[in-house]
DRENDO-1510 file (C-alpha; in Angstrom, 1 decimal, always signed):
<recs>
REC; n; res; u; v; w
REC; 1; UNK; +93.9; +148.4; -12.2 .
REC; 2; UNK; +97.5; +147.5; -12.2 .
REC; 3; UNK; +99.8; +147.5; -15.6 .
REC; 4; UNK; +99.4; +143.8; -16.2 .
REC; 5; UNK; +95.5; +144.2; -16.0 .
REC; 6; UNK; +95.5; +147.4; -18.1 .
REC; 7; UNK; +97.2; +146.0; -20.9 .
REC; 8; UNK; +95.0; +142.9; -20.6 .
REC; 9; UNK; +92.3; +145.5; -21.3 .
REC; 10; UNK; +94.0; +147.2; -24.1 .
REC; 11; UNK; +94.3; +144.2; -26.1 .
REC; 12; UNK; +90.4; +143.6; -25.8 .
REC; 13; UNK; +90.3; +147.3; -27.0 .
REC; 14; UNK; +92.3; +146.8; -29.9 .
REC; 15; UNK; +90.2; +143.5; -30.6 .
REC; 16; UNK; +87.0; +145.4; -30.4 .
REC; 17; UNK; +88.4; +148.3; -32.8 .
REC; 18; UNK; +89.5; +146.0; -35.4 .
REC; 19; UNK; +86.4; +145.2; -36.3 .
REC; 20; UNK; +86.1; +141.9; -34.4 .
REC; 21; UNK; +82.7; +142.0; -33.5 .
REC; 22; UNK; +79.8; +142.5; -36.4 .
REC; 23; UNK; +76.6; +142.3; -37.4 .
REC; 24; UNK; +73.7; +144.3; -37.6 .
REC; 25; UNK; +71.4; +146.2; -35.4 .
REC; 26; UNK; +71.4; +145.6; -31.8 .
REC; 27; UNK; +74.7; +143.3; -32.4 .
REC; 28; UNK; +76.3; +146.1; -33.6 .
REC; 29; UNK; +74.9; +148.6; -30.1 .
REC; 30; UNK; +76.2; +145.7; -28.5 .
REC; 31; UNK; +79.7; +145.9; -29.7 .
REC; 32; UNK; +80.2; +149.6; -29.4 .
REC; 33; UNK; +78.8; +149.0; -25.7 .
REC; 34; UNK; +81.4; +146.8; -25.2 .
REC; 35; UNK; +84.1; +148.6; -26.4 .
REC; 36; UNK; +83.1; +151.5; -24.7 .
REC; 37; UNK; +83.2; +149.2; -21.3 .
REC; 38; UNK; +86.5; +148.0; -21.4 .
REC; 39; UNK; +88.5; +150.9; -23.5 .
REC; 40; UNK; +90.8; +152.2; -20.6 .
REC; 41; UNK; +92.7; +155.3; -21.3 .
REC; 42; UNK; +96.3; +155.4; -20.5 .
REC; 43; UNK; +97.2; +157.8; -17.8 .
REC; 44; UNK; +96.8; +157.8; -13.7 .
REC; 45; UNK; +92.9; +157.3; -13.8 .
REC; 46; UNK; +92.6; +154.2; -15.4 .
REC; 47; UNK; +94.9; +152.8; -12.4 .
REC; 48; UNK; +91.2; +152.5; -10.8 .
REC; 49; UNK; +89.2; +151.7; -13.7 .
REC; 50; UNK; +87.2; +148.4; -13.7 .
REC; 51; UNK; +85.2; +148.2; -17.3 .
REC; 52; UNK; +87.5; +145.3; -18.2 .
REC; 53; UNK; +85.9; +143.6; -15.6 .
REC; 54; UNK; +83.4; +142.0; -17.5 .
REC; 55; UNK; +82.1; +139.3; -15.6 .
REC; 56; UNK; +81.9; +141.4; -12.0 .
REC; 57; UNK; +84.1; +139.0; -10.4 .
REC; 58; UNK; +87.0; +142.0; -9.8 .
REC; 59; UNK; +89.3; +140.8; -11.8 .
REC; 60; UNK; +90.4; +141.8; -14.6 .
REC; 61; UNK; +92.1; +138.7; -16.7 .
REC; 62; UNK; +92.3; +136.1; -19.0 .
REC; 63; UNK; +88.3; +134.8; -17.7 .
REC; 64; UNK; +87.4; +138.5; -19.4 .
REC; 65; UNK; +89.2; +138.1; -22.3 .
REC; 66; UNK; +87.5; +134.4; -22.9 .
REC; 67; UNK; +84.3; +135.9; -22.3 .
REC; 68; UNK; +84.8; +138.1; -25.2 .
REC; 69; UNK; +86.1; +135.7; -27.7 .
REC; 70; UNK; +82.6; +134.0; -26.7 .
REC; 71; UNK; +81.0; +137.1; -27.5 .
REC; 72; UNK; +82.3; +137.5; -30.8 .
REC; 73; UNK; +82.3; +134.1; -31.9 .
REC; 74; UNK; +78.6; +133.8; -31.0 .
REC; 75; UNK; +77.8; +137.3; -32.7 .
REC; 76; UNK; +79.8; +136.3; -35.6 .
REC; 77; UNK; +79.5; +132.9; -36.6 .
REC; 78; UNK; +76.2; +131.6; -35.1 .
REC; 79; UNK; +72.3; +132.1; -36.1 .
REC; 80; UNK; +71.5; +132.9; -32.3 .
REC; 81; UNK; +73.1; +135.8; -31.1 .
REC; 82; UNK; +74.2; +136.1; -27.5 .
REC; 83; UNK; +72.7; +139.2; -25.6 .
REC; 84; UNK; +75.8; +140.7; -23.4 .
REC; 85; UNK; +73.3; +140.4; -20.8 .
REC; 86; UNK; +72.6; +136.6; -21.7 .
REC; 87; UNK; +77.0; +136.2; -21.6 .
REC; 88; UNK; +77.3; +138.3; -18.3 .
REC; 89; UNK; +74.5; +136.1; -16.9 .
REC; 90; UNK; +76.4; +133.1; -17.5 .
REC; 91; UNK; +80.0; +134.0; -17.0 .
REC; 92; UNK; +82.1; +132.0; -14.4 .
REC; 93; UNK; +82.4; +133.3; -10.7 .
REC; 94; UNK; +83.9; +130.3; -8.9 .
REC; 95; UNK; +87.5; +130.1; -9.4 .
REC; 96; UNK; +88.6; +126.3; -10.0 .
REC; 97; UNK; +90.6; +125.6; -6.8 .
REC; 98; UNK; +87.5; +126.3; -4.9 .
REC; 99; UNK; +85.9; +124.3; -7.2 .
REC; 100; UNK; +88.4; +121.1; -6.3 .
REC; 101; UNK; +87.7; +122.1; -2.3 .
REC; 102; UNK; +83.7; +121.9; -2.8 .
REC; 103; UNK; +84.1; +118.5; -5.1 .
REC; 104; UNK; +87.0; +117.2; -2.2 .
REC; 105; UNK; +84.1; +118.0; +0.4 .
REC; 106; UNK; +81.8; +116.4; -1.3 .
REC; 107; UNK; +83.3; +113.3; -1.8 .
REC; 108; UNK; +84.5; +113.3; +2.4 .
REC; 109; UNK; +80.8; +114.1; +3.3 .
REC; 110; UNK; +79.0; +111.4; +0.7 .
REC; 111; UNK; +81.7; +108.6; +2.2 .
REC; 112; UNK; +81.0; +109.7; +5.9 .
REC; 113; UNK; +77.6; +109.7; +5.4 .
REC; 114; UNK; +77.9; +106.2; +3.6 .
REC; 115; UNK; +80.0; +105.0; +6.8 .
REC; 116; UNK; +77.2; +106.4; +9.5 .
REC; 117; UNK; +74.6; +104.4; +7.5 .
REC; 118; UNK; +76.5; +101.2; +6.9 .
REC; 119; UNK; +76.0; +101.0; +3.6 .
REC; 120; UNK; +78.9; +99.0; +1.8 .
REC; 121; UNK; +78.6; +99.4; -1.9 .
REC; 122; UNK; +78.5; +103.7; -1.1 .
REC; 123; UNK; +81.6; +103.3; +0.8 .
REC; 124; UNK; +83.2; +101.4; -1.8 .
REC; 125; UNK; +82.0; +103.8; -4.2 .
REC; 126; UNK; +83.6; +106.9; -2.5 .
REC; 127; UNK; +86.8; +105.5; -1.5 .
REC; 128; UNK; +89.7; +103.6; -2.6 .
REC; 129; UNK; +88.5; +100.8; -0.5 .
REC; 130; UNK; +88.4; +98.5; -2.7 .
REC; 131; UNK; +91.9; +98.8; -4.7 .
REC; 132; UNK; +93.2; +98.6; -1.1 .
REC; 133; UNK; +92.1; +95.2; +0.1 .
REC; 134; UNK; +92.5; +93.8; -3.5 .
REC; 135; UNK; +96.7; +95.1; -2.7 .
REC; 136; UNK; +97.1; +94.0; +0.4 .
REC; 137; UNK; +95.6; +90.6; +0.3 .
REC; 138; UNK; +96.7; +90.0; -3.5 .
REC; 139; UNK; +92.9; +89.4; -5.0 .
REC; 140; UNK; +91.7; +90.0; -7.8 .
REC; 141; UNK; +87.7; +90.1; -6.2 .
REC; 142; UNK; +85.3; +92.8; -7.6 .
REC; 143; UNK; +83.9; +95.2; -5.0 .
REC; 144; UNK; +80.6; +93.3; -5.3 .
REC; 145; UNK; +82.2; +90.1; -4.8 .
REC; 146; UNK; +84.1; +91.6; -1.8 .
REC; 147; UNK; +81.0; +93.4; -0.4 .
REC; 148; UNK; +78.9; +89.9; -0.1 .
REC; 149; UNK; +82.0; +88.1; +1.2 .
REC; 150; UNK; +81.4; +86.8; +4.5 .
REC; 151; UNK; +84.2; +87.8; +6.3 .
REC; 152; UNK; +84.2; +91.3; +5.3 .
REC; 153; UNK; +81.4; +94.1; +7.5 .
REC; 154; UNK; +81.6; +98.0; +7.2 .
REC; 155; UNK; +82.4; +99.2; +10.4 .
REC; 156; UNK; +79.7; +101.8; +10.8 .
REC; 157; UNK; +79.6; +105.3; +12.9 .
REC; 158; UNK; +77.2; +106.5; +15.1 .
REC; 159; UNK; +78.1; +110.5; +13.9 .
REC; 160; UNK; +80.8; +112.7; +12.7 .
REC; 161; UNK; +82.8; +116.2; +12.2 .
REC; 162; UNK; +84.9; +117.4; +9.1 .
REC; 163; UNK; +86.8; +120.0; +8.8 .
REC; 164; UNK; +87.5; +121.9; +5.9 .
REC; 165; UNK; +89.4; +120.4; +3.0 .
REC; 166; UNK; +92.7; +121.7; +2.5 .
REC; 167; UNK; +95.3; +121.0; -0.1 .
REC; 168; UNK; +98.1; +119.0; +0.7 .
REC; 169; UNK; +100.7; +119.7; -2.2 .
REC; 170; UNK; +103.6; +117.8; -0.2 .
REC; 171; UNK; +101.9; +114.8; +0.4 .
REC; 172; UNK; +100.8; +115.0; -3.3 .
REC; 173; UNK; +104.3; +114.9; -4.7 .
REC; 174; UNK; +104.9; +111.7; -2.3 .
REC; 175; UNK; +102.3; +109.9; -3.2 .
REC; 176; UNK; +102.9; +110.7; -6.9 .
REC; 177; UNK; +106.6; +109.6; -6.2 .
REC; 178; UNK; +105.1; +106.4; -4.6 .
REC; 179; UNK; +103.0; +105.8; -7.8 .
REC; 180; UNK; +106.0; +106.2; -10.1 .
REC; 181; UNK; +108.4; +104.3; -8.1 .
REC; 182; UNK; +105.4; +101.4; -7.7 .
REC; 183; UNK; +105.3; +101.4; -11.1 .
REC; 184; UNK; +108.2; +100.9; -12.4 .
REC; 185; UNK; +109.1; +97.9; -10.0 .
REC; 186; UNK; +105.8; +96.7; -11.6 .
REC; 187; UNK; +107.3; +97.1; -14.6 .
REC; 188; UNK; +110.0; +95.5; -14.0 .
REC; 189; UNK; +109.1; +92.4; -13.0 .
REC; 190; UNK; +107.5; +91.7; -16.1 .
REC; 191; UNK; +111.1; +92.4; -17.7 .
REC; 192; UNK; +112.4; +90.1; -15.5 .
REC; 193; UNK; +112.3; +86.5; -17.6 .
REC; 194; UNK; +113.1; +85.0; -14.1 .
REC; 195; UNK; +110.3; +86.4; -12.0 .
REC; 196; UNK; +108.3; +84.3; -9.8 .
REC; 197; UNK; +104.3; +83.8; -10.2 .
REC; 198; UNK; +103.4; +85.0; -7.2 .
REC; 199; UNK; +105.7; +88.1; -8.3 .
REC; 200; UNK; +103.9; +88.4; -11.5 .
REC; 201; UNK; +100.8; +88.3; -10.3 .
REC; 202; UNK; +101.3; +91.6; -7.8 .
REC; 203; UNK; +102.8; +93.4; -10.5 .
REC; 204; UNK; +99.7; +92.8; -12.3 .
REC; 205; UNK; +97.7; +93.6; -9.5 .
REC; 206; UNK; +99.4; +96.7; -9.3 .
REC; 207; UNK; +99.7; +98.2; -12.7 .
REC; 208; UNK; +95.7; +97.5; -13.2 .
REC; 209; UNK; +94.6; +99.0; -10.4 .
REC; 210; UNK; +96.9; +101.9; -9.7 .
REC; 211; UNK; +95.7; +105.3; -10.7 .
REC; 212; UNK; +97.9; +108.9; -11.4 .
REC; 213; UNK; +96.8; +111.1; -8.5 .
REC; 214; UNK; +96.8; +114.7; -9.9 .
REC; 215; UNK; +95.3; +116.4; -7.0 .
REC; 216; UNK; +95.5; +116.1; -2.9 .
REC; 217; UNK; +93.3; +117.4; -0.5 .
REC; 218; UNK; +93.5; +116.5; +3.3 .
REC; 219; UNK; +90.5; +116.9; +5.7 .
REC; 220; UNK; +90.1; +116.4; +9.5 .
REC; 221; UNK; +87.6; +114.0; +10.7 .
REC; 222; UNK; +86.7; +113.2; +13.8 .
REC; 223; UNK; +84.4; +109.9; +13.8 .
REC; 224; UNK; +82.0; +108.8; +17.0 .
REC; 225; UNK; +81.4; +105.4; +17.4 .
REC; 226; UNK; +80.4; +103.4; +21.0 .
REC; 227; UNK; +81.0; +106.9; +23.0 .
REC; 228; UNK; +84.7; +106.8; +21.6 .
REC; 229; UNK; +85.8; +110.0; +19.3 .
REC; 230; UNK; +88.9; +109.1; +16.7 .
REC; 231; UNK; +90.7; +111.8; +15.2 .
REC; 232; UNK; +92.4; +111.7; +11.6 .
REC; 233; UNK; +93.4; +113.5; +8.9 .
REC; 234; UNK; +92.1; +111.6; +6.0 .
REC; 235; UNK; +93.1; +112.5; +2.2 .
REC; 236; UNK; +90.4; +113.0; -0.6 .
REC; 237; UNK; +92.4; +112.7; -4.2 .
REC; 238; UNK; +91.4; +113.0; -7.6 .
REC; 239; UNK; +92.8; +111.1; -10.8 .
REC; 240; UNK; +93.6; +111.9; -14.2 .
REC; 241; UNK; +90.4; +111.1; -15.2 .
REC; 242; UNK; +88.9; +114.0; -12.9 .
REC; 243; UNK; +87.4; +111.1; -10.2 .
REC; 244; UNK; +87.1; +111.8; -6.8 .
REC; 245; UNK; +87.9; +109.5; -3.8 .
REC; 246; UNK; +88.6; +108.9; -0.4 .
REC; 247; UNK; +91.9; +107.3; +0.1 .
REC; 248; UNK; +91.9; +105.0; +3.1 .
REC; 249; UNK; +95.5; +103.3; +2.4 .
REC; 250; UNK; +96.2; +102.8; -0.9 .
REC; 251; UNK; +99.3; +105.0; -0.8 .
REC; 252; UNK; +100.1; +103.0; +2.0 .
REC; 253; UNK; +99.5; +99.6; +0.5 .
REC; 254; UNK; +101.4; +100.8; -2.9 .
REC; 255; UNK; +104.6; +101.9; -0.5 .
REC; 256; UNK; +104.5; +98.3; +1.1 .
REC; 257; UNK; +104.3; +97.0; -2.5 .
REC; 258; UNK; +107.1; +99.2; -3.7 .
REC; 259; UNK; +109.3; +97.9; -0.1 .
REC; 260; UNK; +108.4; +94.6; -0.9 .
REC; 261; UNK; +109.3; +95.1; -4.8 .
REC; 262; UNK; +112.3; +96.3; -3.9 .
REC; 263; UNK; +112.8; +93.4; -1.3 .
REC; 264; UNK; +112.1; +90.8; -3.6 .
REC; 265; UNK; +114.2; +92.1; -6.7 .
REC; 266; UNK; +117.3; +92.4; -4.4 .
REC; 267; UNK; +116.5; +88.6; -3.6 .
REC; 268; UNK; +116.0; +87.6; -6.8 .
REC; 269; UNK; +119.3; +89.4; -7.7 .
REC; 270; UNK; +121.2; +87.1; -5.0 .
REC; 271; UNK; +119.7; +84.1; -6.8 .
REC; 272; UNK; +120.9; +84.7; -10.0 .
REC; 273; UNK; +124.7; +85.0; -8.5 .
REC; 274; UNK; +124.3; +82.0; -7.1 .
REC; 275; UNK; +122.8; +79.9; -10.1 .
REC; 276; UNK; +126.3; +82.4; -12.0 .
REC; 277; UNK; +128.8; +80.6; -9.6 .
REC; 278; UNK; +127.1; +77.1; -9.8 .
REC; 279; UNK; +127.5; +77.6; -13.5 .
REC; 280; UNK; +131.2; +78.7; -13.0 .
REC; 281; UNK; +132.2; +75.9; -10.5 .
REC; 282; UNK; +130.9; +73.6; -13.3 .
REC; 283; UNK; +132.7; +75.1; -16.0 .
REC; 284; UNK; +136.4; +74.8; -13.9 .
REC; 285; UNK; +135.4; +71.6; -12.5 .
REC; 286; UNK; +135.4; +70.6; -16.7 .
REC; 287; UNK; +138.4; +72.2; -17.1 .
REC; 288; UNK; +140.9; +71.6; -14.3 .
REC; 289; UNK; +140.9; +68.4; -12.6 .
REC; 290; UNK; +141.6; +68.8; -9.1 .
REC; 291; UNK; +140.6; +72.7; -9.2 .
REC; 292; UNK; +137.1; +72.3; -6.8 .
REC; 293; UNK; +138.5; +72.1; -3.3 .
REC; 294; UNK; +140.8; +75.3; -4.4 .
REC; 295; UNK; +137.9; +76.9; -5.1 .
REC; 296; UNK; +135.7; +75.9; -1.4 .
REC; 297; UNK; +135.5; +78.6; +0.7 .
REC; 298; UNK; +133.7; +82.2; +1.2 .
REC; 299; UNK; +134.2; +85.3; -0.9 .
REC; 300; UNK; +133.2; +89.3; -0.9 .
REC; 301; UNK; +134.2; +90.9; -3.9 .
REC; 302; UNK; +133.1; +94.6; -5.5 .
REC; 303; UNK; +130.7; +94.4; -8.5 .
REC; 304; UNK; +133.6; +96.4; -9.8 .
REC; 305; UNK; +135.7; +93.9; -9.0 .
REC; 306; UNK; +133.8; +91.3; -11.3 .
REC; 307; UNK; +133.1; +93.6; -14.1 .
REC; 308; UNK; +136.9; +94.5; -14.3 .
REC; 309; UNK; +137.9; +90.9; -13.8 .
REC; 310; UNK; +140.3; +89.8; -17.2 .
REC; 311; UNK; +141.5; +86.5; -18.5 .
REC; 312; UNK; +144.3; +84.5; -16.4 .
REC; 313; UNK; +147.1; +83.5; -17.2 .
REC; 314; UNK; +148.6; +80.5; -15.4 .
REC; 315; UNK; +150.6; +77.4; -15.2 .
REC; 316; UNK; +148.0; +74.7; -15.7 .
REC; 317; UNK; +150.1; +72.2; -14.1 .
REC; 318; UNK; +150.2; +74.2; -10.5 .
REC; 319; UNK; +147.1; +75.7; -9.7 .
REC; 320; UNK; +147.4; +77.6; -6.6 .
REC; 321; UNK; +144.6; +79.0; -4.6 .
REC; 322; UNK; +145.1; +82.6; -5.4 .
REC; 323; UNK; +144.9; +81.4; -9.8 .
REC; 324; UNK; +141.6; +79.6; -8.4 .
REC; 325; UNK; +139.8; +82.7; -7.1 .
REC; 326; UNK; +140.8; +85.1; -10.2 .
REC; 327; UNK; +139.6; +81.8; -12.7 .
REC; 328; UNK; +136.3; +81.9; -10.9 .
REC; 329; UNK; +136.0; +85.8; -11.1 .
REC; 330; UNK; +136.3; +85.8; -13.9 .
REC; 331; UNK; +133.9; +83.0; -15.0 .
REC; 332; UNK; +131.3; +84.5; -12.6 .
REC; 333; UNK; +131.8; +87.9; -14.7 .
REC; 334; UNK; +130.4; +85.2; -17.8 .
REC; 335; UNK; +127.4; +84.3; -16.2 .
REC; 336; UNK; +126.6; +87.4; -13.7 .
REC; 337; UNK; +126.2; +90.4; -15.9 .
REC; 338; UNK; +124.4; +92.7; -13.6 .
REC; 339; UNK; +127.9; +92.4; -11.4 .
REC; 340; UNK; +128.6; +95.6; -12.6 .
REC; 341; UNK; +125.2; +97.4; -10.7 .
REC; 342; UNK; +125.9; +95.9; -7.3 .
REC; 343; UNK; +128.5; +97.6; -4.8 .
REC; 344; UNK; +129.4; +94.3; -3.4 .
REC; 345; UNK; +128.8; +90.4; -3.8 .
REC; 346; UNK; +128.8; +87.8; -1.3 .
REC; 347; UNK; +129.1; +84.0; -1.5 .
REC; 348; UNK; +130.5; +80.3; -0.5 .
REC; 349; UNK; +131.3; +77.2; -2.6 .
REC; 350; UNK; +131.0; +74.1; -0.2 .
REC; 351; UNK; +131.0; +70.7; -1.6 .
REC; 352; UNK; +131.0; +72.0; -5.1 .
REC; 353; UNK; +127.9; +74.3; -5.0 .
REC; 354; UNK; +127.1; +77.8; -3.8 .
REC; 355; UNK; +125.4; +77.1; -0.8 .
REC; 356; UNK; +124.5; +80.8; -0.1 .
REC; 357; UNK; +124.8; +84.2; -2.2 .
REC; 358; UNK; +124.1; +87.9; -0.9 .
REC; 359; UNK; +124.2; +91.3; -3.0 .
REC; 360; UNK; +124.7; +94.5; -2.1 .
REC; 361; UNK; +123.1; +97.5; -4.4 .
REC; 362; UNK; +122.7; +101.2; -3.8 .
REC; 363; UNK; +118.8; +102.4; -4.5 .
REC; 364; UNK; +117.5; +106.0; -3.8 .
REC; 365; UNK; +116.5; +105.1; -0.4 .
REC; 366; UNK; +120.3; +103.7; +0.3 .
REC; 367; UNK; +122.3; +100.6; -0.1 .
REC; 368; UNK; +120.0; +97.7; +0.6 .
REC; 369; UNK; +121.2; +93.7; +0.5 .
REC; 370; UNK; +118.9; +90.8; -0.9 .
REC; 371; UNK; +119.9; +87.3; +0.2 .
REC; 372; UNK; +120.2; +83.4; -1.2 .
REC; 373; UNK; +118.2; +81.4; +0.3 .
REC; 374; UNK; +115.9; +84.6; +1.5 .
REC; 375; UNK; +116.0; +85.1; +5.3 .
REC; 376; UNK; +115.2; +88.5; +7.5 .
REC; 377; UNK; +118.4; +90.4; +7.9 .
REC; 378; UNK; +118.5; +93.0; +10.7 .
REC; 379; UNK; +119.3; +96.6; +9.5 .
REC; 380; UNK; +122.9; +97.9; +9.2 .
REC; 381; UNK; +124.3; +94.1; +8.5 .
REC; 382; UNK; +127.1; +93.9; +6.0 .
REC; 383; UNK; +126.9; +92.2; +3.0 .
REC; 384; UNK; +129.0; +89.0; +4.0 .
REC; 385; UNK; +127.7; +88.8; +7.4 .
REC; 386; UNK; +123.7; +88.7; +5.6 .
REC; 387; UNK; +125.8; +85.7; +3.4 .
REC; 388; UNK; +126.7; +83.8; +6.2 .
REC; 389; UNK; +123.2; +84.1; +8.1 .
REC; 390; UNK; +121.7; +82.9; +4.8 .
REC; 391; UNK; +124.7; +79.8; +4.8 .
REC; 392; UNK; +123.2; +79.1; +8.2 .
REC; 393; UNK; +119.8; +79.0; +7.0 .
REC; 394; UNK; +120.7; +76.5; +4.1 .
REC; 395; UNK; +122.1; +74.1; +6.5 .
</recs>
């Protein structure tokens, strides 16, 4: 028995000799039994001694010391004493993380077995089936409502091999990250007085269905269907409520919802600079006679830029186009608080409007640019090039 393990023991001693356990009659055999199975002497011999172990298991820790308290507490404080024999009897032998493999297992096996026989409402049962098609095709169906639906059939298998389940703790801190970073774009949209319907409506989606995964297990399965064999590794996770499931995408489906999250908050972003410099333009166009066509034209300036921009000074009777620019900077400033978050803004005034608006802002995955009106914009495109794709859009 190593140090740790003997002082563990000690303790239990020292419990037992205090006076701990009580009682009369056999209760009281019973205690001085006990103490004389777990008192360990202190010198080279008890290196080797096991009477601490007290439910057989060989180990001598913290499982021991809890059967003891149970001991005394029943001995002590109840009207039905618990033989040793009767707490021996009973004492835990499966340490929990095999526990979590045989309930991982389980859950694989009862899903396979679900899939071989074609019955829908076990598959749904054991996997995250349902949450996934209710993601990815934005409904809000129940699983019975999507099990009778006519265009949806369990693709069965004619037989099947698992492996062992195994855990997976790197793909559990991703798909946690995913969770978290899903979320909070939820979240955000619902701050967002400007969100869309459609937007609101994901978010919701997403924050009702989503579940904390606390525990990752992955298991190779190879599934036999018209002679073919398909190989997989296949994840079995369990959530904070201690429920066990088969995911079959719905940390896949919850990174496409952050991407498009993130996708659509960018664009939304470039939206609200444009409705600032419309605003802007308006304002000057009040204020100067003769200022719009100074002001026509494409501009990229820093968020830094607008959030540092400061009140001009100028003669009101020459405008140049230079006194036009730092006037509308600093009006855009008025209207555009979040100027300050982006790295860069794009836009251009034609005809008195903003006719297109791109933004630039640096997320954890890198800088990423939403666009006004929203077009695809090829990776590694700069922030006034993705302008001027979205200027050709418009027109």
């Amino acid at each position: 028995m190593k140090r740790t393990s003997r002082t563990l023991a000690g303790m239990l001693a020292l419990m037992l000799c205090a006076g701990m356990l009580s009682g009369c009659g056999d209760t009281q055999q019973q205690a001085a039994d006990t103490r004389s199975m777990i008192t360990v002497q202190d010198d080279a011999a008890a290196e080797d001694d096991q009477r601490g172990d007290l439910n057989g298991d060989g180990l001598q820790d913290v499982t021991d010391a809890q059967l003891l308290m149970r001991y005394y507490v029943s001995n002590t404080l109840s009207n039905k004493p618990l033989a040793w024999a009767e707490l021996i009897g009973n004492a835990p032998k499966t340490d929990p993380k095999e526990k979590d493999k045989q309930a991982a297992e389980k859950t694989m096996k009862n899903f396979l077995d679900a899939t071989v026989e074609g019955d829908a409402a076990k598959v749904f049962q054991y996997s995250g089936m349902g949450d996934m098609l209710r993601m990815m095709s934005k409904s809000t169906k129940t699983d019975e409502e999507l099990i009778n639906d006519p265009n949806f059939t369990i693709n069965k298998i004619e037989s099947y091999t698992m492996g062992e389940a195994v855990e997976a703790p790197e793909a559990l801190a991703e798909y946690q990250k995913a969770y978290e970073e899903g979320t909070a774009k939820a979240r955000a949209v619902f701050a967002n007085s400007n969100s869309a319907a459609s937007e609101l409506r994901m978010a919701y989606m997403t924050l009702s269905l989503l579940k904390p995964v606390t525990k990752l297990y992955q298991c190779e399965v190879s599934m036999t269907n018209e002679g073919k064999i398909n190989t997989s590794d296949l994840m079995i996770v369990c959530d904070d409520r201690g429920e066990w499931r088969v995911d079959l995408g719905v940390n896949a489906a919850l990174s496409n919802y952050t991407e498009k999250a993130n996708r659509t908050s960018l664009n939304t972003s470039a939206s609200g600079l444009s409705k600032a410099v419309n605003s802007a333009v308006i304002d000057l166009d009040e204020k100067e006679n003769g200022i719009l066509p100074l002001l026509e034209g494409d501009y990229t300036w820093t968020g830094a830029e607008i959030a540092s921009a400061e009140s001009v000074t100028y003669d009101p009777t020459l405008i140049t186009r230079d006194t036009a620019e730092a006037l509308l900077k600093k009006q855009v400033q008025n209207y555009f608080e979040k100027a300050a978050d982006l790295e860069y803004v794009s836009f251009r005034v034609k005809d008195g409007i903003c006719t297109a608006a791109a933004i630039q802002m640096k997320l954890s995955t890198g800088s990423e640019i939403g666009v006004y009106p929203q077009t695809d914009i090829p990776a590694g495109t700069s922030v006034t090039d993705a302008m001027l794709m979205a200027a050709e859009k418009h027109s």
